[in-house]
N, C-alpha and C positions, 0 to 999 in steps of 0.2 A: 762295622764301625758305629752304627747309630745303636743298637743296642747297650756298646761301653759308653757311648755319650749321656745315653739316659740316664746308666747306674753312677756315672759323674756327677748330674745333675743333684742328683737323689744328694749324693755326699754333700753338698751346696744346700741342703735345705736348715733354716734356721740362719743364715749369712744374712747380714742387716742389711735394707731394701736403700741404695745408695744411687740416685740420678746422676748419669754417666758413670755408674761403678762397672769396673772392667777388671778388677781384683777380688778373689772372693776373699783375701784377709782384709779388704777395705769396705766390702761392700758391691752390691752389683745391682742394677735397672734388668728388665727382661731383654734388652739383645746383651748388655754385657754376661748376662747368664748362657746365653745361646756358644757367644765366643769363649768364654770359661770352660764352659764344657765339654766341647770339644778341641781348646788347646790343652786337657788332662788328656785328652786319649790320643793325643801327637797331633794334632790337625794344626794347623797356625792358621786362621782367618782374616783379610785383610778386613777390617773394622769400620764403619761409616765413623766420622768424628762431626763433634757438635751437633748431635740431633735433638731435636726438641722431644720431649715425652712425648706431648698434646700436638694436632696440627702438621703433624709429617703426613703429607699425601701415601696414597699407598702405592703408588708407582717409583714413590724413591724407595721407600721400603723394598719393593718386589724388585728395582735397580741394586739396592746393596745386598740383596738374598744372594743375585743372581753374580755381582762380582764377588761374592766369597764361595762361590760355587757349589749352590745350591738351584734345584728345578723344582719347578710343580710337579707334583704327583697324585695321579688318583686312586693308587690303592694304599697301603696302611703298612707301616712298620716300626719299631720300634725305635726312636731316635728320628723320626721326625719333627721334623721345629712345624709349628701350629703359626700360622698366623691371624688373628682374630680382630675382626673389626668391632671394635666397641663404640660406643654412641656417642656423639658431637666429634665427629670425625677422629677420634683414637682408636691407637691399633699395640695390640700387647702378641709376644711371642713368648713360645712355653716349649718344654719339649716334653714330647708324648713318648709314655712306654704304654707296655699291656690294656692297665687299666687307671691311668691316671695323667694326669700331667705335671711337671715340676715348673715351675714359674715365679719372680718375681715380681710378690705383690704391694705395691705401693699403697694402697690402704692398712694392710697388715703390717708392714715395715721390714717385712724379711721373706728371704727364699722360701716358699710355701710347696706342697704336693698335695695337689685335688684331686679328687674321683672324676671320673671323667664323667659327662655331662652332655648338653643336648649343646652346648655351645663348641664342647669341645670338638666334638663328633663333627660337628657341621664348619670347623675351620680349614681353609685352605691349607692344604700342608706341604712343604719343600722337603725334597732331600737333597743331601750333600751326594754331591756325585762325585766319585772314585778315581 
């Protein structure tokens, strides 16, 4: 399943960067990206509501991974969601294929796909479990 998640992703790229966007004809933030794409490939996710971009601790973050059921993992697959701690306490999720990750970016203003990187390599990554 993570590998259809990622090529969903991918289809999502260029979708305009929308804070709580949970739609990708309206727009999506990086978890609405995370649930988007995985309800393309049948999964329905129960969703955190009203989260702040900025300022969510990471234990509610790793609280709503874990009620849409998803686990930490240490090895590497395709359709893993990435969660990366960025600085003054913000945290962005992406999903990882091969060799990039799909993410929306709130500086760029739309669904973006990066080459994967030293940051990406080194973020926590969850899977959805079956």
């Amino acid at each position: 399943m993570g590998a259809r998640a990622f090529a969903a992703a991918r289809t999502m790229v260029g979708v305009p960067f929308r804070a709580q966007g949970r739609d990708p004809r309206h727009g999506l933030d990086c978890v609405g990206l995370v649930w988007a794409a995985y309800a393309a490939v049948g999964c329905a996710l129960p969703a955190p509501d009203d989260y702040p971009l900025r300022g969510w601790r990471r234990g509610r973050i790793v609280a709503a991974l874990m009620t849409a059921g998803f686990r930490a993992v240490a090895d590497r697959a395709d359709g893993d969601v990435a969660l990366i701690a960025l600085p003054a306490g913000q945290h962005h999720l992406g999903v990882i294929g091969p060799a990039s990750m799909v993410h929306a970016h709130a500086g760029l203003r739309r669904v973006v796909e990066s080459p994967s990187d030293d940051v990406m390599r080194a973020a926590a990554r969850w899977r959805l479990e079956q």
